[in-house]
C-alpha positions as CSV (number, residue, x, y, z in Angstrom):
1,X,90.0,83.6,75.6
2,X,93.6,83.7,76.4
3,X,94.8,85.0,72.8
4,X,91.8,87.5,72.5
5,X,93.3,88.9,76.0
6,X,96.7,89.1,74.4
7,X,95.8,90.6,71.2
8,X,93.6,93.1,73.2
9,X,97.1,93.8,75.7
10,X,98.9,94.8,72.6
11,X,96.1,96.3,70.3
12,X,94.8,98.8,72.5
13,X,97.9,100.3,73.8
14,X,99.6,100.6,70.6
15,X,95.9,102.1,69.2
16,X,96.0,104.8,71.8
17,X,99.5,105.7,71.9
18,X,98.8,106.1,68.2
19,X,95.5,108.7,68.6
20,X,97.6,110.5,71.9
21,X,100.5,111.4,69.0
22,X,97.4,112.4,66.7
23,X,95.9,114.5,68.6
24,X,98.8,116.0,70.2
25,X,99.9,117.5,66.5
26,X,96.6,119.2,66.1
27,X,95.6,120.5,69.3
28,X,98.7,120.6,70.9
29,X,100.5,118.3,73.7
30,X,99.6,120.4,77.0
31,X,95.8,120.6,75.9
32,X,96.6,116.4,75.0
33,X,97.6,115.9,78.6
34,X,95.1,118.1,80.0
35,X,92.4,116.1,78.7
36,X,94.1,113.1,80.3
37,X,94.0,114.2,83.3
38,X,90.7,115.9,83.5
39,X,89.0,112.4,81.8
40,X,91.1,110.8,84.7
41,X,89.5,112.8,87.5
42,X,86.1,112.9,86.2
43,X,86.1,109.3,86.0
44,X,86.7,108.8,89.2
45,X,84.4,110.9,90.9
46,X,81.7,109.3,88.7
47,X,82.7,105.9,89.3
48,X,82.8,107.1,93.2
49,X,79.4,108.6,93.0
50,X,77.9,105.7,91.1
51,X,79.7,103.3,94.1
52,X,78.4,104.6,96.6
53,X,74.4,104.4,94.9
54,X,74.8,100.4,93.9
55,X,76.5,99.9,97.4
56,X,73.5,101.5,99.1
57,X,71.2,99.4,96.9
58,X,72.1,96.3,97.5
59,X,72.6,96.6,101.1
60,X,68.9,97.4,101.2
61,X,68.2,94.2,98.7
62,X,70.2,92.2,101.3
63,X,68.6,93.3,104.4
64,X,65.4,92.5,102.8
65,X,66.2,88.9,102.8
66,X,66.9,89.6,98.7
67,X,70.1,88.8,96.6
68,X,71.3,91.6,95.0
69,X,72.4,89.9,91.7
70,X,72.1,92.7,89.3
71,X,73.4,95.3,92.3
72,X,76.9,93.1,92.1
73,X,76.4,93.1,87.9
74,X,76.7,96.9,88.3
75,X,79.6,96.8,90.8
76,X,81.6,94.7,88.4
77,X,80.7,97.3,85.6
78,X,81.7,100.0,87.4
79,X,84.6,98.6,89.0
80,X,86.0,97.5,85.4
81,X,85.1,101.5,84.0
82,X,87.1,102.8,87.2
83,X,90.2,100.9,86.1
84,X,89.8,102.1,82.2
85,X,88.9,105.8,83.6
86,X,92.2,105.8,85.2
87,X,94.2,104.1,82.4
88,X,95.7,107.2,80.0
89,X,94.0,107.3,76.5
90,X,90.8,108.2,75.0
91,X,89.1,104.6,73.8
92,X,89.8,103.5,77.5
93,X,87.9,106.4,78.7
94,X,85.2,105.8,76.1
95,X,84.6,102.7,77.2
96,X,85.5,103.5,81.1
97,X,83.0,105.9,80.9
98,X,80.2,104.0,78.9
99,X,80.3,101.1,81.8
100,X,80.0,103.7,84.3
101,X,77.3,105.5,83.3
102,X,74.2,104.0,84.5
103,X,71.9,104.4,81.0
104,X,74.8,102.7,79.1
105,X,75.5,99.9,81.8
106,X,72.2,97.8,81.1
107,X,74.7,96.7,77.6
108,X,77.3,96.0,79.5
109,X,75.6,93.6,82.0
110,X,74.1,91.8,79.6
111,X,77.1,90.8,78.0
112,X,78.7,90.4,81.8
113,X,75.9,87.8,82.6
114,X,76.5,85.7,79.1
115,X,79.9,85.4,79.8
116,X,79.4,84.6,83.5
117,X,76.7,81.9,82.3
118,X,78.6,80.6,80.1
119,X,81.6,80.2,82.0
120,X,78.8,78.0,84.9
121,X,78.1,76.4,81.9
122,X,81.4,74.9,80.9
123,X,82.2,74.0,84.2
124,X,84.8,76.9,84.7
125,X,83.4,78.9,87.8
126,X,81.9,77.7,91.0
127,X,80.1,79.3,93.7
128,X,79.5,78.2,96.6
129,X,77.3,78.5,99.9
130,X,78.8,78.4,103.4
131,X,76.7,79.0,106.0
C-alpha cells in the first residue's frame, strides 16, 4: 500500500504539471490559471453544499436511534473530493469532482467500504465502543 502511495505522490504531480504546460500552449496561460481557480471555487461550494445535506442526514439517522454508516461513507468521499478540488490540476479535479458529486459517489463508496473491510479483516483497524 505504502509503494502504490509513493508512486501515486510522484505520478500524479508530474502528470499534471505535464497537462498544465499542455494546455497552457494552446489556450493560453491566463485562461490555464483561470480555470484553476474557477475549478478551485466551484469545488468548494459543491463540496460545502453537499456537507451540509450528508451532515443533516445523518444527524436525523442518529436521532432516530440509527447508525449513519453510509451517511459517514459519503463524508469521507466528500471530504477526500474537497482536498483534490482544492489541489491545482485537472485529473485532481476530475476526480475531486466525481467523489463529490452525489450520482458518481455510490462507485466511490463501494470501493471505500472494500478497503475499509478489508483493512477489519487483516487486523489493521479497530473500532471501538465507549459508553
Amino acid at each position: 500500500m505504502l509503494r502504490i502511495m509513493i508512486a501515486i505522490f510522484i505520478l500524479v504531480p508530474a502528470i499534471e504539471i505535464t497537462l498544465l504546460i499542455t494546455l497552457g500552449h494552446y489556450i493560453g496561460g491566463w485562461t490555464t490559471f483561470a480555470l484553476i481557480l474557477l475549478s478551485g471555487f466551484l469545488g468548494v461550494y459543491f463540496a460545502k453544499r453537499e456537507w451540509r445535506k450528508v451532515l443533516e442526514y445523518a444527524k436525523y439517522e442518529w436521532s432516530q436511534g440509527q447508525l449513519p454508516a453510509q451517511h459517514l461513507l459519503d463524508g469521507i468521499c466528500i471530504f477526500l473530493g474537497g482536498i483534490l478540488l482544492i489541489t491545482p490540476g485537472f485529473i485532481t479535479d476530475i476526480f475531486g469532482f466525481l467523489l463529490v458529486f452525489p450520482y458518481t459517489r455510490p462507485i466511490f463508496k463501494v470501493m471505500l467500504l472494500a478497503i475499509i473491510q478489508k483493512q477489519i479483516g487483516r487486523g489493521r483497524m479497530r473500532f471501538i465502543n465507549r459508553r
